[in-house]
N, C-alpha and C positions, 0 to 999 in steps of 0.2 A: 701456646697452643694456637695454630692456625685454623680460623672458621674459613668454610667455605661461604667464597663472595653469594650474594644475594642474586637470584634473579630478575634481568631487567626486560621489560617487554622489549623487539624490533619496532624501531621509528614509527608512525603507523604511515602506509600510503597514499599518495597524493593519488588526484583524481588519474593526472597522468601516467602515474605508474600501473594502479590497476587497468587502464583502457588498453597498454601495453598486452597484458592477457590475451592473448588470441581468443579464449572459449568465453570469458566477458567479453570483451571487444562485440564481439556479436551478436550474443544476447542481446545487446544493447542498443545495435543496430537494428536488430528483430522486434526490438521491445519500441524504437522509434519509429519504426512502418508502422505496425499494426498498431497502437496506439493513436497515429494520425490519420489513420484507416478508420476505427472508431468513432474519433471524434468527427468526421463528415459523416459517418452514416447516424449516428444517435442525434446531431444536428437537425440531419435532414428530417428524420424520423417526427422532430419535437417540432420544426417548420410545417413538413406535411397535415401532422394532426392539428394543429393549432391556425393555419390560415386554410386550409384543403376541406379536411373537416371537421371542421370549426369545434374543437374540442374542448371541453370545458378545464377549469384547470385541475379540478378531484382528476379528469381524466390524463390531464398532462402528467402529474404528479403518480399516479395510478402507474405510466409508463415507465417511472423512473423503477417505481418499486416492483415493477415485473421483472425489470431489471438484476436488481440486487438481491431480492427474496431466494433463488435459488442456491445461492453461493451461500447466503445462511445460514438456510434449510438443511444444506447437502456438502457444506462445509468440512464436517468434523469425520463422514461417512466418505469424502472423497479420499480425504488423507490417508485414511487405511490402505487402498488402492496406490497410488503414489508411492507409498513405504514396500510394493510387491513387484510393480510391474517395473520393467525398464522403462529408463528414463528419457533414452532418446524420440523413441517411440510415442511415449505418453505423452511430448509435446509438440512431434509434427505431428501425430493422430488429428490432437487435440485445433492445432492450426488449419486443419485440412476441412474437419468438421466443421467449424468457425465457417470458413471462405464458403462453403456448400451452402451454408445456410444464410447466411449473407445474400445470397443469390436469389431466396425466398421473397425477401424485401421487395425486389421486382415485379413479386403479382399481389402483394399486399393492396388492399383496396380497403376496408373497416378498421376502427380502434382495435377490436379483438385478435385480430391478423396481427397485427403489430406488436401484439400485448402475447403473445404466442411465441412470435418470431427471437423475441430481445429473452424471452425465461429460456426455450432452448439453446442461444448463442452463451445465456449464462451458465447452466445446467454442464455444457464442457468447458467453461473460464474456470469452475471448480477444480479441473482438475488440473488447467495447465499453471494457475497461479501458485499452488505450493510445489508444482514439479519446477517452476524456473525458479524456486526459489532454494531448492534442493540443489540446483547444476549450478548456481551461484557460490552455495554452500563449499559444494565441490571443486569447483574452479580457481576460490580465491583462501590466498591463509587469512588466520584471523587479523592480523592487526591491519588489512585490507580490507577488510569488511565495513567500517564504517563509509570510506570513500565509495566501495560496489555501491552499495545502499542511495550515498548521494547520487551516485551517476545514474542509476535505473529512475531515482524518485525525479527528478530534476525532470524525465520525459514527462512524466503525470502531470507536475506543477509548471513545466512551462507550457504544457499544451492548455491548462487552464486560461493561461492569459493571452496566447495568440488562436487558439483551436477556434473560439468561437466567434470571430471574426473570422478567419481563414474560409471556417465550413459554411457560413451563410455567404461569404461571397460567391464561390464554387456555386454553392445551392441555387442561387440568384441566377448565375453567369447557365449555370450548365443543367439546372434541373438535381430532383432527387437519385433518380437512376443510376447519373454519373459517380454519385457522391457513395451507393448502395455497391457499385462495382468497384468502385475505388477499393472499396473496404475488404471486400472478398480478394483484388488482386495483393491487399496488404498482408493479407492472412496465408496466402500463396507464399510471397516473397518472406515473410516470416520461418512460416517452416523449411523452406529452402535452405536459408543462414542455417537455420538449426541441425539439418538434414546432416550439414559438412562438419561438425563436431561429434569429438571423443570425448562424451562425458562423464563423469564418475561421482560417485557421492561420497567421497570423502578427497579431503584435499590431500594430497603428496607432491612435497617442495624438489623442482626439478634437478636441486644440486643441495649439498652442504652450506652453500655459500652464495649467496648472490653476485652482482659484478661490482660492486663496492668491496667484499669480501666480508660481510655483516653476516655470520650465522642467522641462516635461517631453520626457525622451530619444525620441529616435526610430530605429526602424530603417532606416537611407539603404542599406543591403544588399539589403534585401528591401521589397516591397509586398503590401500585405494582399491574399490569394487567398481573395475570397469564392466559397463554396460553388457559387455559381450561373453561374461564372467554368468555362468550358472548363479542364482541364488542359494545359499545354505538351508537345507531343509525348510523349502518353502509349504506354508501353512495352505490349504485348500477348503475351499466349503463354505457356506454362509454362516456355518455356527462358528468359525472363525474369527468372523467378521468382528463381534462384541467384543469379544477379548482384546482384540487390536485398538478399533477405540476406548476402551476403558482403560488399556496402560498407557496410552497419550494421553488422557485425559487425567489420569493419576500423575502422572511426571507432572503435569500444570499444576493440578493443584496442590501436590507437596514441596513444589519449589517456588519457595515467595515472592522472589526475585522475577522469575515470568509470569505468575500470575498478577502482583504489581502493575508489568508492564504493560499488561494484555488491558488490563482494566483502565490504564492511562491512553490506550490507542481506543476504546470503545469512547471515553469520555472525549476525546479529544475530535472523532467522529462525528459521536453525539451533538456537538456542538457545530461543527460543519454542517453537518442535517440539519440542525434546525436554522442553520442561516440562509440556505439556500431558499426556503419560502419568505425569511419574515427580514431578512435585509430590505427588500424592497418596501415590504410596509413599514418598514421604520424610517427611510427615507421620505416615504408618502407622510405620515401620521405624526411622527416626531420635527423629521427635520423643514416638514412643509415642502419640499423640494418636490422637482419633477423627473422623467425619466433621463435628461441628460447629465444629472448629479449621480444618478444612481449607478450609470455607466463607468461614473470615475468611482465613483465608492467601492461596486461590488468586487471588483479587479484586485482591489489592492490587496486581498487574503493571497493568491496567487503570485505578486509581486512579493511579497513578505516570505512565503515559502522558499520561492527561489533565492531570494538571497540568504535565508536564512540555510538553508542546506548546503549554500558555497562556502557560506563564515564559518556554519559547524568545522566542516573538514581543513580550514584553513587557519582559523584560529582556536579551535578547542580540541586540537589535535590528542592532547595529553588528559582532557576531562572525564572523566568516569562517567558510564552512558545512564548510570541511573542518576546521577550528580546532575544531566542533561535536562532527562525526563522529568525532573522535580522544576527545574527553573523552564523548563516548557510548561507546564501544566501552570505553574505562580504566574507565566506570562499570558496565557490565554487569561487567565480570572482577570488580570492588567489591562488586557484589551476590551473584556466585558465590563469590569467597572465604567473602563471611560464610556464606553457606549450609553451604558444606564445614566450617567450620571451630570456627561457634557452634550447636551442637545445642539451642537455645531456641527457644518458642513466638515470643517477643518479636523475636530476632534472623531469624527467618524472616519473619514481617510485615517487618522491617528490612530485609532482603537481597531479598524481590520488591518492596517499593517502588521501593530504589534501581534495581533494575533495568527498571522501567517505567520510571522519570522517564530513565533513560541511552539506552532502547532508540527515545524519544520524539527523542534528541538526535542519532538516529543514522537513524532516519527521515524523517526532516521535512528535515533539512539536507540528506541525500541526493539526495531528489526533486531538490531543488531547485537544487543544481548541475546534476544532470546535465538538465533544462529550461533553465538559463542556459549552458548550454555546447554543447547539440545543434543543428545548425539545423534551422530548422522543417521542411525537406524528407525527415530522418529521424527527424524524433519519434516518428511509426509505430512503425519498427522500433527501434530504442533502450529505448521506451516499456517494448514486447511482449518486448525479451529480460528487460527489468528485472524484471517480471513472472513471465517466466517462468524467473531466478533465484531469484527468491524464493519459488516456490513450490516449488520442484525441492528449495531447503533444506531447506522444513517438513516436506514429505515425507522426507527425508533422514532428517531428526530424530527424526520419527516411528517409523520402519521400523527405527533404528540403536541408540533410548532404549534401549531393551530388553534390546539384545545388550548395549552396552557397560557398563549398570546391574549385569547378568548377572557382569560379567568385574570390574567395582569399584567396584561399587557406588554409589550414586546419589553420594554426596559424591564421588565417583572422579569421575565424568563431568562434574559441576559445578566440580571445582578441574582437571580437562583443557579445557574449554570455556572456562577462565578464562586459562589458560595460552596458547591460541589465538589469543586478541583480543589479549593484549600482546602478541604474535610478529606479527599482521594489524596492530595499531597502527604497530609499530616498522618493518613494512615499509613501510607509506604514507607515514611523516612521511619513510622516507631517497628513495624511490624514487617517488612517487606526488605529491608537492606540487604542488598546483595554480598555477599563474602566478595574480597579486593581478587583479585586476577590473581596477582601477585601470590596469592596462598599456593594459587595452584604452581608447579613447575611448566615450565618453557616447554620443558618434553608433551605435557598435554595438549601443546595448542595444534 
């Protein structure tokens, strides 16, 4: 009796091959203006209040979370949106709005001005962040997904480590203004790129075969929904609205597998929040050091991400993305033991490396299940809550550093933050395991 052979995933794709993509390609290009658009104006922002006037740091801190509160707040209500309207649309709208208000900056003169200006620029980030995450979806097949992933996240993590040098020199050399237009002309040249694309929310492979001759999967579930393509009885009205997010919301929570993951990218947030205030005191209070220690210290989360998102894609090509997330989240608790527990200059460069290169193994994989496992008809919302967990954490971390530093001190917080992830590890491996790919047929992907 002959069985029918087994099916085997396609190789998965190198960074190179997905940039090849014309509709990535660009995104990506789009996502590196505005991105370094950004980073000079939220710079300059943090410069202005902080030497201009003279702002205290509840108020610096205050700015960041004006910041991120909207995309939270309006997270899971944006996605619904996203999942209706076109997509080309919703992200030059979204870009164009951006640039306009970007412009505001300009006659900003008070904290409250500013504090104003960065919730409305976030209020439409809500919607453009799950719509490119949607034309990503769209653009690329699955077993390219983990690489899209690196090459979008790799702008976020290497702007970490050059942005804010880059922005205070500009800031220095040329004032806030220049740094305030920059960002609006990035947001211009953003949706321009985007302007020139055919995008679709479901992926369809351009041939049977690629130029190797390696079958490539198809989706027989779904047919690519171009833009230009009427919606299927599209829903109307605000009482709509609930039902749309409630079955996003029920997808998450009866599939363990992305609510796992969702909960490993909040934790892994969580923990970026709270380093962003209490690194420095721990440099001050722990290591006795001054602020030109803390310049090599704080850097290295950043430097760990980037490598760790090249290594992902080049040597854990064949790893299961929840197999990933579990040895990110054991490597972040690795980077916070040592912090808690080696009071050295050396062992602190050591412990925020590792925990870049772990936080990089717990991001990237994430996305990228939960993109292989949604279907495209709620990427939207799925996209917008995922977002808007992750922001809801920073903020968490942000607002919480403080008290719990307060009550035991920063190594306290860093060996409880450690103690967290192996309780979150040990709940996903018994309770969260995702079904192997492999169950599914080839024809799904």
């Amino acid at each position: 009796m002959t069985t029918a052979p087994t099916p085997t995933l396609p190789t998965p794709l190198t960074l190179a091959q997905v940039l090849r993509i014309p509709v990535l390609r660009r995104l990506f290009y789009a996502q590196l203006v505005s991105v370094f658009g950004d980073f000079l104006a939220l710079f300059a922002v943090i410069n202005f209040l902080t030497f201009h006037l003279d702002a205290s740091a509840r108020q610096v801190t205050g700015l960041q979370i004006a910041y991120l509160l909207p995309i939270a707040v309006l997270g899971i209500l944006a996605g619904v949106f996203v999942d209706r309207w076109p997509l080309k649309p919703t992200l030059v709208t979204s870009d164009l709005c951006r640039s306009a208000l970007c412009l505001l900056l300009l006659l900003a003169t008070k904290t409250w001005h500013f504090y104003l200006i960065l919730a409305a620029i976030s209020v439409v980030s809500s919607f453009f962040g799950p719509a490119q995450g949607v034309a990503i979806r769209g653009a690329v097949p699955l077993h390219g997904l983990r690489a899209a992933n690196v090459l979008m996240q790799q702008v976020l993590f290497g702007m970490r480590i050059v942005g804010p040098g880059i922005a205070t020199l500009i800031y220095k050399l040329l004032g806030p203004k220049v740094c305030y237009l920059s960002d609006s002309v990035s947001f211009i040249g953003s949706a321009t790129l985007i302007a020139t694309l055919a995008l679709t929310r479901t992926y369809t492979p351009p041939s049977p075969t690629d130029k190797t001759g390696q079958t490539i999967p198809t989706d027989l579930a779904a047919t690519a929904a171009d833009e230009s393509s009427p919606a299927p009885t599209p829903k109307t009205g605000f009482a709509s609205i609930l039902p749309d997010m409630r079955q996003g919301l029920s997808f998450i929570v009866h599939h363990a597998a992305i609510l796992f993951v969702i909960l490993a990218l909040a934790a892994a947030m969580f923990i970026i929040g709270c380093f962003a205030p209490l690194i420095a005191v721990y440099v001050r209070d722990v290591l006795h050091a001054r602020a030109g220690i803390y310049a090599v210290v704080a850097p290295m989360i950043g430097v760990g991400m980037v490598f760790g998102i090249n290594a992902l894609n080049s040597l854990a090509k064949r790893a299961k993305d929840a197999t990933l997330v579990y040895t990110g989240l054991i490597g972040i608790a690795i980077g916070l033991v040592i912090l808690a527990t080696l009071p050295h200059i050396w062992s602190a460069i050591l412990g925020n490396l590792v925990i870049g290169l772990a936080t990089s193994g717990v991001m990237v994989p994430a996305q990228t299940l939960i993109q292989r496992e949604t279907p495209p008809a709620l990427m939207g919302r799925v996209g917008s809550t995922v977002l808007s967990v992750i922001f809801t954490a920073q903020i968490v971390g942000l607002v919480f550093s403080g008290i719990l530093a307060n009550w035991i001190g920063t190594r306290g917080v860093f060996a409880l933050c450690a103690l967290i992830l192996v309780l979150l590890t040990a709940a996903g491996k018994l309770f969260a395991e995702p079904a192997p790919i492999l169950e599914k047929t080839t024809s799904q992907l």
